[in-house]
Structure formats: structure tokens, C-alpha cells
C-alpha positions in Angstrom: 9.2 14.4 -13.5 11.3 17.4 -12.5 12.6 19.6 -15.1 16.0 20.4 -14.8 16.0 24.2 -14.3 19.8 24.2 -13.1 23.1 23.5 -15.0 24.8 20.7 -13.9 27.8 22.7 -13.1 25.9 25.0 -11.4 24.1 22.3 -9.1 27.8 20.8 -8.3 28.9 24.1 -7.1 25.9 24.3 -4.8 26.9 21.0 -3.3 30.5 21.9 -3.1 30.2 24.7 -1.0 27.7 23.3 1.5 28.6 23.6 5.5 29.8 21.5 7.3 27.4 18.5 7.9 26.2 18.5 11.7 23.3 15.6 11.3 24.1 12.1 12.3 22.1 9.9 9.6 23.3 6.7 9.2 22.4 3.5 6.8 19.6 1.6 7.1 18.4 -2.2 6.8 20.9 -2.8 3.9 20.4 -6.6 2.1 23.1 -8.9 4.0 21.4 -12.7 4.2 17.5 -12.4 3.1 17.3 -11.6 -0.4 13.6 -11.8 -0.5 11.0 -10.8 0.6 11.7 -7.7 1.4 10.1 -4.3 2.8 9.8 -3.1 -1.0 9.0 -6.6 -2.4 7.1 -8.4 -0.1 5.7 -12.0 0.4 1.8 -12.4 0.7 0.3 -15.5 2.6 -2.4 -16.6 4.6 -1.6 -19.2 7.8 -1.7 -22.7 6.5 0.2 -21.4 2.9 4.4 -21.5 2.2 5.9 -18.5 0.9 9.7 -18.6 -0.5 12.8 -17.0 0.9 16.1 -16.3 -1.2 19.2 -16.4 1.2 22.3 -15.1 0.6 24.6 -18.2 2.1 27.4 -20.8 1.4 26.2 -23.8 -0.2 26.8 -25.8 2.9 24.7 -24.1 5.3 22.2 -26.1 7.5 20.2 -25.6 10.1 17.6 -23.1 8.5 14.9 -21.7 10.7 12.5 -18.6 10.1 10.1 -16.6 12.3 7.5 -13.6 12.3 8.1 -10.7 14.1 5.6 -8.3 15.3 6.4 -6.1 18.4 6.6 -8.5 21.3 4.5 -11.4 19.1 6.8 -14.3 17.5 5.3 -17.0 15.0 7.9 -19.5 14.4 7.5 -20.8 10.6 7.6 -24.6 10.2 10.7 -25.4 7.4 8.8 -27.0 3.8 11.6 -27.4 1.7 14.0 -25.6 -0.5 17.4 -26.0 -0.9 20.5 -24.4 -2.6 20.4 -23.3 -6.0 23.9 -23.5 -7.7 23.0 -22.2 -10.9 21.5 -18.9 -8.9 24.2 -19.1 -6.4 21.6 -18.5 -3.6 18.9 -20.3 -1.4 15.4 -20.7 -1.8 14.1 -21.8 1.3 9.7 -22.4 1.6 8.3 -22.0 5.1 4.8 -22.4 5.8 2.6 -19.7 8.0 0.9 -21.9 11.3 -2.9 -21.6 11.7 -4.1 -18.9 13.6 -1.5 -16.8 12.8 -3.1 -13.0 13.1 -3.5 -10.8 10.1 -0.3 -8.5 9.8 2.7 -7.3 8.0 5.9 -8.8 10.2 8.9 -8.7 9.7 11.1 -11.9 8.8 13.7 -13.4 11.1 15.9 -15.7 9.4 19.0 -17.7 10.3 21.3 -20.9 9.9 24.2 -22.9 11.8 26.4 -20.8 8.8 24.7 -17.3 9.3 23.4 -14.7 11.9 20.3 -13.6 12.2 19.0 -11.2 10.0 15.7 -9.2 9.9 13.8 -8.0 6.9 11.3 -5.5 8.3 7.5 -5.2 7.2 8.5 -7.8 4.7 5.5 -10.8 4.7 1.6 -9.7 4.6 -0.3 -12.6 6.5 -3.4 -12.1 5.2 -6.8 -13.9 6.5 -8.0 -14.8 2.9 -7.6 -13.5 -0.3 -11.0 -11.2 -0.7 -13.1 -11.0 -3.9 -13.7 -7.9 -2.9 -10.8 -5.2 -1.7 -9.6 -2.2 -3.1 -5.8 -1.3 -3.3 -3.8 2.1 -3.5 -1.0 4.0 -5.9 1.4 6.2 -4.5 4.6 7.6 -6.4 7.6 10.1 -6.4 8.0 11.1 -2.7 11.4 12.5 -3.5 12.2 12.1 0.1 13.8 13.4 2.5 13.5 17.0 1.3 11.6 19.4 -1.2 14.8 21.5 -1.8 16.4 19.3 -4.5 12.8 18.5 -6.6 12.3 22.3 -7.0 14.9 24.7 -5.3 18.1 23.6 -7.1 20.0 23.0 -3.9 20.9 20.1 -1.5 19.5 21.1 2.0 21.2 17.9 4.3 19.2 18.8 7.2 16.0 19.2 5.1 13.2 16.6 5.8 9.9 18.6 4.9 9.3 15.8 2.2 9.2 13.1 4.9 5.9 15.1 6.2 4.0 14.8 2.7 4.8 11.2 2.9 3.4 11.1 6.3 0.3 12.7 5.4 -0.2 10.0 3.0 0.6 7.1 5.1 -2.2 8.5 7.5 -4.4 8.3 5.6 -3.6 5.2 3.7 -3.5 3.5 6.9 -7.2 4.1 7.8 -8.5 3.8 4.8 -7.1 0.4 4.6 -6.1 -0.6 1.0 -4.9 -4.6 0.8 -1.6 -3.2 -0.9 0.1 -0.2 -2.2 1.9 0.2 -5.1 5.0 2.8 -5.6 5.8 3.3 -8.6 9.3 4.9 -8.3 11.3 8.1 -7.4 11.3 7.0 -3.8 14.1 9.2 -3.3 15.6 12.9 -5.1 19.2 11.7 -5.6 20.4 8.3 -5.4 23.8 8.9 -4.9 23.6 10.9 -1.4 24.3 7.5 0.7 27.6 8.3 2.3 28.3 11.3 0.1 27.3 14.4 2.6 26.0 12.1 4.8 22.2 11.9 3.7 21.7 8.6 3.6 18.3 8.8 1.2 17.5 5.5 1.0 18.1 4.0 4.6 15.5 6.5 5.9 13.0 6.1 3.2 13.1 2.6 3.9 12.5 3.3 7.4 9.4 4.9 5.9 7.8 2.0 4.7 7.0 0.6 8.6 4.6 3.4 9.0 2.1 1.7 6.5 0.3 -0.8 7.6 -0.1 -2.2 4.3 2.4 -3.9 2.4 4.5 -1.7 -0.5 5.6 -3.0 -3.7 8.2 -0.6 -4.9 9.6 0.1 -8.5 12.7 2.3 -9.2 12.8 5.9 -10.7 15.3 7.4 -12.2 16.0 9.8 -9.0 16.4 6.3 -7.8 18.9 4.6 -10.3 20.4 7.6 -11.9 20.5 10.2 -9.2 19.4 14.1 -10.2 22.7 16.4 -11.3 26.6 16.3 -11.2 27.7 15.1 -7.8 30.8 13.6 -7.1 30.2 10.3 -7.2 30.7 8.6 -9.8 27.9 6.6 -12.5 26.6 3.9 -11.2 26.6 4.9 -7.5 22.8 5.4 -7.2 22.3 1.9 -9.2 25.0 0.0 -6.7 22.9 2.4 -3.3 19.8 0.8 -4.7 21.2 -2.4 -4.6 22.0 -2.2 -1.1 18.6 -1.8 0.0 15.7 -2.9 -2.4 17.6 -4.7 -5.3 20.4 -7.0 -6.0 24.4 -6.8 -6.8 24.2 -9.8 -9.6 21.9 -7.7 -11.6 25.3 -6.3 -13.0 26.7 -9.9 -14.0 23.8 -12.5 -13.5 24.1 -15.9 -13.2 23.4 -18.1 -15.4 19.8 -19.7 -13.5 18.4 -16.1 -13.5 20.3 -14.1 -16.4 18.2 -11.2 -16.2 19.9 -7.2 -15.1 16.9 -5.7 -14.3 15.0 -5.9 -11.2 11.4 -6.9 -12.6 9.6 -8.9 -11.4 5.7 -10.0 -10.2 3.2 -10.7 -7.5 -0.4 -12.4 -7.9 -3.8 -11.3 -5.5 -6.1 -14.1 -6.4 -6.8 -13.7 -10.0 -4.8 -10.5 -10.0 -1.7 -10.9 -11.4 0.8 -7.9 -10.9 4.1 -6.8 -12.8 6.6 -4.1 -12.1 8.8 -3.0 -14.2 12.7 -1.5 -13.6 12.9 2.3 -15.2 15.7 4.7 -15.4 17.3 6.9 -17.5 20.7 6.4 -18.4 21.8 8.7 -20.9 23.9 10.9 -19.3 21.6 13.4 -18.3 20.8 12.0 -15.1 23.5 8.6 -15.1 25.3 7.1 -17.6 26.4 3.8 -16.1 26.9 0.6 -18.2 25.3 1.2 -21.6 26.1 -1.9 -23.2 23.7 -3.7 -20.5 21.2 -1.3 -20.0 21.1 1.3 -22.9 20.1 4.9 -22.6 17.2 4.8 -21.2 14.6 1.8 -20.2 12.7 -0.6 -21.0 15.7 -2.7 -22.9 14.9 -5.6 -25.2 15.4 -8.1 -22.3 12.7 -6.5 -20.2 10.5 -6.6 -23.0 10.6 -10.1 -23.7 11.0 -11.2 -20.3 7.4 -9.1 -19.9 5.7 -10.6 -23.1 6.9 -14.0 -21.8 5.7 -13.7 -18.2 2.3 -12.1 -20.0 1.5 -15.0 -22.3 2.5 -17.6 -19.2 -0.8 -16.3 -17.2 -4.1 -18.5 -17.7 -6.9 -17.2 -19.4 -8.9 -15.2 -16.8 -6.3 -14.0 -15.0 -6.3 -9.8 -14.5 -3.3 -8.3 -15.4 -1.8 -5.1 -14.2 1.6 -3.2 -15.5 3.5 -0.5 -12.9 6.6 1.0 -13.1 7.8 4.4 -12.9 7.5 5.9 -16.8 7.8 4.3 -20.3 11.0 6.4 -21.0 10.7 4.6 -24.9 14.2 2.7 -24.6 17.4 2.9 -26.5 17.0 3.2 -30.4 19.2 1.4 -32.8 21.9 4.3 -32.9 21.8 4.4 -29.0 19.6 7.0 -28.7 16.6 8.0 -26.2 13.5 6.6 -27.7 10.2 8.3 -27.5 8.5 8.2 -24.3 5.4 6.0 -24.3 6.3 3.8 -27.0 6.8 0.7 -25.5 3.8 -0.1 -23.6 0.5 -0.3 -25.4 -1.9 -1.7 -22.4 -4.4 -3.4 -25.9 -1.5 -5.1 -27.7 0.0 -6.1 -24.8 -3.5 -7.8 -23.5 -3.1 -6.3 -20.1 -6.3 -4.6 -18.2 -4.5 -1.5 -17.1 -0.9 0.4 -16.9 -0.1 2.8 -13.9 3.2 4.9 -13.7 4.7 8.5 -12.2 7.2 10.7 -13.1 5.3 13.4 -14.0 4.3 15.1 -11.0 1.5 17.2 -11.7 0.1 14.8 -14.4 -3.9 15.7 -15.1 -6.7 13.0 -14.6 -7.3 11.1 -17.4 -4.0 11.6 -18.7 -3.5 8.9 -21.4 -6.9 7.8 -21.4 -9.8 7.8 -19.1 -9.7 6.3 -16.2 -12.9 4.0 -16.7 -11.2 3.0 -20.3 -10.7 -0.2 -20.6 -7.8 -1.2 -20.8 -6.5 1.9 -19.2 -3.3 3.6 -19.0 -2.8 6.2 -16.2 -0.3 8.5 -14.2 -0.8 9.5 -10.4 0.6 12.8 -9.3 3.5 12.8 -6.7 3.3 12.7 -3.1 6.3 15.2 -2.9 4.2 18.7 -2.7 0.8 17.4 -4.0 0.5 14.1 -1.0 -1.3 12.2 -3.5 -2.7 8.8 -4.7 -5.3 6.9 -6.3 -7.6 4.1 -5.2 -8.1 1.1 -7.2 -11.4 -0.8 -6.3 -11.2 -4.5 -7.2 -14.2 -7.5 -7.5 -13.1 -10.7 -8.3 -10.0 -9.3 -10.1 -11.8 -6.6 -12.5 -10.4 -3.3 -11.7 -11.8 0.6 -10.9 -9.5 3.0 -11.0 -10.7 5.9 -8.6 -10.0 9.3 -8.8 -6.9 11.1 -7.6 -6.7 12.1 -3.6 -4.8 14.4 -2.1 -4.1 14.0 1.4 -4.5 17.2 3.7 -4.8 20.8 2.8 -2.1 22.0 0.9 -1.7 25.8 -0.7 -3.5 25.9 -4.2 -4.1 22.6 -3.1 -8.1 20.7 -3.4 -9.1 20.3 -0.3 -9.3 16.6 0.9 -8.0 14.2 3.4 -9.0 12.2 6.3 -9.4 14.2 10.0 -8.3 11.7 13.0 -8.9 13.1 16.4 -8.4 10.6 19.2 -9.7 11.3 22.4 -7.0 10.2 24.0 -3.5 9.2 23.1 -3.2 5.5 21.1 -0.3 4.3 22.5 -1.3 1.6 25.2 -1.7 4.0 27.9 -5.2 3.3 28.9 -7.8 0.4 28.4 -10.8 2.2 25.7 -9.7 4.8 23.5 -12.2 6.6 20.6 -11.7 8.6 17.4 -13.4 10.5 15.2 -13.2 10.4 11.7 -13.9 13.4 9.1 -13.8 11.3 5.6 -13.5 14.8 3.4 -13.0 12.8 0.9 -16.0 12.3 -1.5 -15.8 8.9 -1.9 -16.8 6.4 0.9 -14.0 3.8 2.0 -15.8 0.9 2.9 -13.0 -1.5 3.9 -12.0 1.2 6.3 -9.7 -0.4 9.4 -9.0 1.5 12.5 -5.9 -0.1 15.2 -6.8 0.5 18.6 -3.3 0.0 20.6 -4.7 -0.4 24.4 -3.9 -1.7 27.8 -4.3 -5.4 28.0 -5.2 -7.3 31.3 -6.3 -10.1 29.6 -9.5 -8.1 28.4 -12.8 -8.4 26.7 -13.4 -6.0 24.1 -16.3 -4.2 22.4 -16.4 -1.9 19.8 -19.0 1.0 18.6 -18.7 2.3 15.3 -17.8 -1.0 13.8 -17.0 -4.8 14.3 -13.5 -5.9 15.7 -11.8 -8.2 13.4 -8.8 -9.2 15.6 -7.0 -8.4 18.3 -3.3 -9.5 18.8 -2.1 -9.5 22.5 1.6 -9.0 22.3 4.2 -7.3 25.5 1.2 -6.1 27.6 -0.3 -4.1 24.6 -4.1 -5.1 23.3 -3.7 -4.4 19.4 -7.5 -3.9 18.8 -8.4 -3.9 15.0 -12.2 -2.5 14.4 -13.4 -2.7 10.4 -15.6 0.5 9.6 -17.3 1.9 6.8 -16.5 5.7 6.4 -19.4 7.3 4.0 -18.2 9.9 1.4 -18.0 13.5 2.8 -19.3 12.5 6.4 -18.0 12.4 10.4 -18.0 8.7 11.9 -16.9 8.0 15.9 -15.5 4.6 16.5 -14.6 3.5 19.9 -13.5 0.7 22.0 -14.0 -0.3 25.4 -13.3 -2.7 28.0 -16.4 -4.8 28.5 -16.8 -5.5 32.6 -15.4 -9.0 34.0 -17.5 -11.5 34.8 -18.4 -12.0 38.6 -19.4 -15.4 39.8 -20.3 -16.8 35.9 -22.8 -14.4 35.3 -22.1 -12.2 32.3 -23.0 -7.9 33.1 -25.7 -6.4 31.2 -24.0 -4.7 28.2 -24.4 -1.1 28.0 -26.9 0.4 25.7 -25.6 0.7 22.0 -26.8 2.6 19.0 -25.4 -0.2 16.5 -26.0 -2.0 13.1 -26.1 -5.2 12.4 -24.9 -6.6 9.1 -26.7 -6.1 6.5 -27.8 -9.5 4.4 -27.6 -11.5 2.6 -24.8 -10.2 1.0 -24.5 -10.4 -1.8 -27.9 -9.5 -2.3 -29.7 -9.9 -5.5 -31.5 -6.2 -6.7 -35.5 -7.4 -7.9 -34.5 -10.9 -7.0 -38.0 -11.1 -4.9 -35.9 -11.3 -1.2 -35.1 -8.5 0.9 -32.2 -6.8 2.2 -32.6 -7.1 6.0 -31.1 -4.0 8.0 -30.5 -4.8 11.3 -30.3 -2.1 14.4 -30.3 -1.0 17.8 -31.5 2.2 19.1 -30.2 2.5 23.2 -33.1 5.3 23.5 -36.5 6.6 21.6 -35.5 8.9 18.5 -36.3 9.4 15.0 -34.3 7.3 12.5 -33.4 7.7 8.7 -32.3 4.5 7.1 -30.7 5.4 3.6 -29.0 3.1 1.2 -25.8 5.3 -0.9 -23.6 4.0 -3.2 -20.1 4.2 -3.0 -19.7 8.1 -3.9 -22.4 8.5 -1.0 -24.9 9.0 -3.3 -28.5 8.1 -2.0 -29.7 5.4 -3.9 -32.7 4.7 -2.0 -34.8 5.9 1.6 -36.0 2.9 3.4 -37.0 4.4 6.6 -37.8 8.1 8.1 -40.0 8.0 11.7 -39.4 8.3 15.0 -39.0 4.8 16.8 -38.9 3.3 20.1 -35.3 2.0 22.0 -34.4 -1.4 21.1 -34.0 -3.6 17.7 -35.4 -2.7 14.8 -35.7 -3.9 10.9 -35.4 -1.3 7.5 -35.9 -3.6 4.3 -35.1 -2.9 0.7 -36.1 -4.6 -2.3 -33.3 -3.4 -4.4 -35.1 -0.8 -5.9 -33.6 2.7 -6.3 -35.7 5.4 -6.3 -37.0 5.9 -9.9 -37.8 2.0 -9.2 -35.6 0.2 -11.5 -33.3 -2.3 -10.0 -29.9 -0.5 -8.7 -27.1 -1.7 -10.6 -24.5 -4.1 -9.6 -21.6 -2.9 -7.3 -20.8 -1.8 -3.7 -23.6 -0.3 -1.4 -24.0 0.9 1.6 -26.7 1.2 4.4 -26.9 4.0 6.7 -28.4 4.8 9.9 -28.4 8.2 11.2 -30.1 9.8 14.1 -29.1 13.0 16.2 -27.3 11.4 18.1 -24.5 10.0 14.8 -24.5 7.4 12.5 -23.6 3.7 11.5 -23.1 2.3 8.9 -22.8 -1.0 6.6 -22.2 -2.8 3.6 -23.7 -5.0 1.3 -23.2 -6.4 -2.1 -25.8 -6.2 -4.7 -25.4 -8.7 -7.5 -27.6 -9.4 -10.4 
């Protein structure tokens, strides 16, 4: 939420009398054929599963065929089904992901006899399987390109100094390694600056979303669809830029097989079931565009009842989750602004939790704790405070974490992920290492570090952690190495090129200081079994084996002597150290000596 601390005369003035515009922005991936998925509303599948497509064609188009797109790698889809929809006045076309399709976010290819190709980048998530165990992530309001317009008053055209908070956050996001992210609106300052002084707003915040590695589902703002003072464009141009790029045109004038105007809509991660939720305000004091469809401000009557609906559709079981930019408290019966927050009620509505924005500097805990259940929370904005919030998830119950806030920033908590590679990731060479300073004091345990290398058809090994993958695509080795990062701790991960083999005899691997994985896992605390932890020692030195939980407190010591090189076994019985049983949740098992640590991760279960 930005205050408006500026007349609206006074702001048009300022955008009058700007120089002439010497940048060469342009547009960006605007909507021409694929409908859906799309960078901000994106498909989820695993290889073997269909996923739908909504086309933008004639009726009479044949021909359909689809691929995956990731650098230099292409997965052709194999057609299974769909076919024109006459009461939509679009196509919804199924296509199935082949087996051993890699884990990645592609972008989708898509043509017909009728229609060229078009591309919808970072647009389907092929995912391995859906875990029991993940957490995901909130961002909101990056305002981008520019901090001048949140909180100087002016437009700036050539400012982009919000694009580097955003950045910052995307780092970080990227290692940490959420399953999703969720923006929940304000992706832009001022929805109308498309062609009007050139800035084109939402092409190169679009642009922004291939940085993550995660898919992004986005919900609108009111910077978004309403735009932020008097320009010269007239109401309705931010709604109609929006529309371009992340929404639809037939919102305005539906047809009759999907008669809704408001871009809601829903995604499920296994027993998670997910809604967003269209927010503006349209009162005239940021647009004032159509009031007979969508009132002064949302959530209208048709959202509502569309949401209720959807709700009381889900089977008993299911998780539920709300986002969306703010509850702005809709149109009254005179046609008046209601009051904010009085439209969703997380209890009434039988959902587990509600997240939204707007207000940028909103405090923790803001409309109620954040281990309420159900709770209702706010996240502060990326713009000038690089924030977000970590929700851990097991078997579709959710943990809201704390807020983070990525990098040192003045009057700013001091937080954020270091990443110092020892040499540059870009392909260039064959082995490549980093180090990681988690100054965060929480440990990210699903923590996934990309390794972009030389590849000569190689053989990889990793130290630090366990590759997952690697896709080989236009000479490049994508090497993808899952790590546990404890809470307010250094790690080194590092991969290397593991020696050909000469006349069928494999080398002798070099010495490594490693960990094995912990099991079983789960593991059941003062079930009479023990945890065995697994590791290697390439030289003599004294070892402390600790178990932490996930805010890297230490739960319990199972080891603290000086051993020999070679393999060694720590056990634990479950037992913390007053003795009880720890509780049930997310553990994990470090090694340290002087020369690091390593760490892993087990499940404890009751």
C-alpha cells in the first residue's frame, strides 16, 4: 500500500514535463495464441501426466502439436485430446509429458496448420513427483521497474533500482529452492506506462519471472489494474495492459461457457488446493473503469460466489489456501468502497489460511499469528524491504515461517543468503564450487544448487550434497545438487568431473568428507530402532555429530571424539536431550569437523 502523498494534478504535471525519452524498452511476450498456461499461471505436471492448454484459434484449426523448451533441450508432447470449445470460443487442447522428462520449468511451444508458433516462457513446472514434504514461498509488491513512483512522487523512465530488490529476492529464492512462489499482486507501480512514455512495465517484469527457477503464480494489484495517479491514458488502460500479458480480453464481455470478468482462478499440489483471487480498486482514486461490472473496489458478488462455489467443490481433506493482493471490502449497496477486510473470514470460509500484500511494511502477525490456525497474514513488499515468507508444508498442513528479507538493506534486519562461486557458472569450465552463508536463522533443507558446466559427455560427483539430475542440453552439463543449508551456518558445495575410465577399470575416487543419508526416514522418536548416520572421514580428526531442528536448534549430541579416516556410524534413539522423545517434524543431522560440515535430513514421525 502506498499512500498517496501527491495530488493528482500535481503528479500529472511531473509526468508532463518529463525529457525527452532516450531508452529503447519495448513490449514483451504479450498473449497472441496460448492462453494458458502461462509465465504468471502456470501448468504443474510430472512425465507420464496431461496438462491443458487454452488456444486462441479458428474453430477449424488442425494439426495441433506442442513441445518443451529448455535452452537447447526439446521434449515433444504426445497430443491426448481436446478440441474446440464453442461456447468459450477457444481450444482446450491436453498433451501428455513423456517419461523421463527432467525436472524443470520450460517454456511451451505450441502451433497448428491455422497458426504460428508461439512460445509461453517459464510456463509448465515438470515436476518429479508431487512431495509430502516441500515448502513454498510468498513474495509481493515489487513495484517494478523503479522506486521513484512508490515513494518520490515522480516518474523516473530510466529508473530500474526496483528491478535490483527483485533480484535480490530471486537469488535467494532460487537456492533456497521453494516448489512454488506465490505473488500476490502490485507486480508493477503504474499499469498504464505500456506505450505511454515508453516504459513498458509489464513486458520487463514479465521478463523477470525467467530468473526464478520456481514457478510463479501471480495475482493482480491495484498498481496493476488501476495504475497509481492522473496520467493520460485513459481508465481502463492498466486493466486492457494487464490483459495483454497475464490475463484475458473477454473478461470485459465473457462468453457464455465461462461468464466470469474477473481473472480468478485455482491450482492444486497434491492435497493442496490453491485460490487466487482478482483485486483492484476502482473508485476513482486509482481507476475508475466499468463500474457496472466490477464496482468500486473488489471482491464483487461474482467472485464471491464463484469462491464459495469452488470452496465447497473440494473433498473433505483437501488443504485450502486463499491469496490475492488485499481484501479492499467491495462495493456497498450505494456504490461505495466497503471496509477493507470484510470479505474474507479464513474460519467461515473453512479455509486453512489467507495471504495477501498491499501494505508494505505490514508487521508479523498482522491479523493474527502466524501459527493460528486458520491464519490470515500479510508479507511485506519486495520493493525497498526484498522480502518474503516461507511456507513449510507436510502432507498438505501448512507452517507459515517468519518474514525474510533478502540482503542488507539500510534500517534494514540483516539476513540473506551469501553465494560466492569460485569460479564463474556459466559453462566455462568442467567443476565449479560455491559457498554458501545461510544468515538466515532458519535452515532450508530442500535447498537446490544448479551447477551450469562444460559437458564432454561427463561423469559427475558432487560434495556438499547429492546430485538429483543433470540435463545435458547445447554442450552445457546443467548439474543440479540438493543440499541442506543449516540455520545461521557456512556450507561449500562443489562439483567435479570424476576421471574416465581406462580399459574398464573404474579410478579410485578421491577421498571425501561425506554423509550418507540418514534412515530410515521417516524415523519413529522411542520407536525402539535407531536412526543410522552414515559418514566418511578422507583423514583422522575429531568429529561432532549433532541432530538440530529446523531453526538449527540442537536437539540432541550423538557423537564428540576424535576418529580414524574412513566410514563411520552416529546413532540416535530419538531422544532429545532432557530424554523425552523429540517431537514430530523436520530434523536434521550434522557433521562437523575442522575441516566443514555436512549435513542431512530426516523425518521423525510418531
Amino acid at each position: 500500500m502506498r499512500l498517496r502523498t501527491l495530488l493528482a494534478s500535481a503528479l500529472l504535471v511531473a509526468c508532463t514535463m518529463m525529457p525527452s525519452i532516450s531508452h529503447a524498452y519495448t513490449y514483451g511476450d504479450t498473449l497472441t495464441i496460448i492462453l494458458k498456461p502461462l509465465p504468471s499461471l502456470p501448468a504443474l505436471a510430472r512425465p507420464g501426466d496431461a496438462f491443458t492448454v487454452w488456444a486462441n484459434a479458428p474453430g477449424g484449426a488442425t494439426g495441433w502439436g506442442a513441445s518443451l523448451a529448455y535452452g537447447a533441450l526439446n521434449v515433444p508432447l504426445t497430443a491426448a485430446g481436446g478440441a474446440w470449445q464453442p461456447t468459450k470460443g477457444r481450444w482446450e487442447l491436453t498433451f501428455s509429458v513423456p517419461p523421463g522428462t527432467p525436472e524443470e520449468t520450460y517454456a511451451l511451444v505450441l502451433a497448428s496448420d491455422s497458426t504460428a508458433a508461439d512460445t509461453a516462457r517459464h510456463a509448465v513446472r515438470v515436476l518429479s513427483a508431487y512431495q509430502g514434504d516441500y515448502y513454498f514461498a510468498q513474495i509481493t509488491d515489487t513495484h517494478l521497474p523503479e522506486h521513484s513512483l512508490s515513494s518520490g512522487g515522480s516518474i523516473n523512465v530510466s529508473d530500474t533500482t526496483g528491478m535490483a530488490d527483485f533480484d535480490a529476492v530471486i537469488e535467494d529464492l532460487n537456492v533456497i529452492h521453494p516448489e512454488f512462489v506465490i505473488h500476490t499482486g502490485d507486480l508493477v507501480n503504474e499499469g498504464e506506462l505500456e506505450e505511454y512514455l515508453g516504459m513498458f512495465e509489464m513486458g520487463r517484469a514479465q521478463a523477470m519471472f525467467n530468473n526464478l527457477d520456481a514457478p510463479v503464480w501471480l495475482s493482480s494489484g491495484n498498481h496493476d489494474i488501476g495504475g497509481w495517479g492522473a496520467t493520460t491514458p485513459p481508465d481502463g488502460t492498466s486493466r486492457k495492459n494487464w490483459w495483454r500479458y497475464f490475463g484475458w480480453k473477454w473478461l470485459e464481455n465473457p462468453p457464455a461457457g465461462d461468464p466470469y470478468h474477473s481473472q480468478d482462478y485455482t491450482f492444486d499440489y497434491g492435497p493442496l488446493h490453491v485460490v487466487g483471487l482478482e483485486a483492484y480498486i476502482n473508485n476513482g482514486s486509482y481507476d475508475h473503469y466499468r463500474q457496472d461490472i466490477w464496482g468500486a473496489q473488489s471482491f464483487t458478488p461474482e467472485q464471491m460466489t464463484w469462491l464459495q462455489a469452488d470452496l465447497a467443490a473440494q473433498a473433505a481433506g483437501t488443504h485450502k489456501l486463499l491469496f490475492y493482493h488485499y481484501d479492499f471490502g467491495g462495493t456497498t449497496g450505494t456504490g461505495g468502497a466497503g471496509a477493507n477486510f470484510s470479505q474474507i473470514n479464513v474460519t467461515t470460509l473453512g479455509v486453512d489460511g489467507a495471504i495477501w500484500g498491499h501494505n508494505h511494511g505490514v508487521a508479523e502477525n498482522s491479523l493474527t499469528p502466524r501459527t493460528a490456525t486458520p491464519f490470515n497474514l500479510g508479507c511485506r513488499s519486495v520493493i525497498d524491504y526484498r522480502a518474503f515468507r516461507i511456507f513449510r508444508v507436510h502432507n498438505g498442513v501448512m507452517s507459515p515461517g517468519p518474514m525474510h528479507f533478502a540482503s542488507t538493506l539500510n534500517t534494514k534486519a540483516v539476513d540473506s543468503l551469501g553465494v560466492g562461486w569460485a569460479a564463474r557458472n556459466d559453462g566455462s569450465s568442467g567443476s565449479n564450487s560455491v559457498t554458501l552463508v545461510n544468515r538466515y536463522g532458519e535452515a532450508w533443507d530442500h535447498a537446490r544448487i544448479r551447477f551450469v558446466l562444460a559437458d564432454h559427455d561427463s561423469t559427475f560427483s558432487a560434495t556438499g550434497g547429492a546430485i538429483s539430475q543433470v540435463i545435458r542440453q547445447g554442450g552445457l552439463a546443467d548439474v543440479y545438487v540438493d543440499c541442506v543449508l543449516p540455520a545461521s551456518a557456512t556450507s561449500a558445495v562443489g562439483v567435479s568431473t570424476l576421471a574416465p575410465v581406462t580399459a574398464g577399470v573404474l579410478p579410485p575416487a578421491p577421498p571425501a568428507f561425506a554423509i550418507r543419508t540418514p534412515g530410515p526416514s521417516p524415523f519413529v522418536a522411542g520407536g525402539g530402532a535407531a536412526l543410522t548416520v552414515r559418514f566418511a572421514l578422507p583423514a583422522a580428526a575429531r568429529v561432532r555429530v549433532d541432530v538440530l531442528d529446523v531453526s538449527g536448534r540442537r536437539v540432541a549430541t550423538l557423537l564428540d571424539e576424535a576418529l580414524a579416516a574412513g566410514e563411520h556410524d552416529a546413532r540416535w534413539d530419538g531422544a532429545s536431550a532432557g530424554g523425552a522423545p523429540a517431537a514430530p517434524g523436520v530434523y536434521l543431522v550434522r557433521v562437523a569437523t575442522r575441516e566443514g560440515t555436512r549435513t542431512g535430513r530426516v523425518i521423525v514421525v510418531r
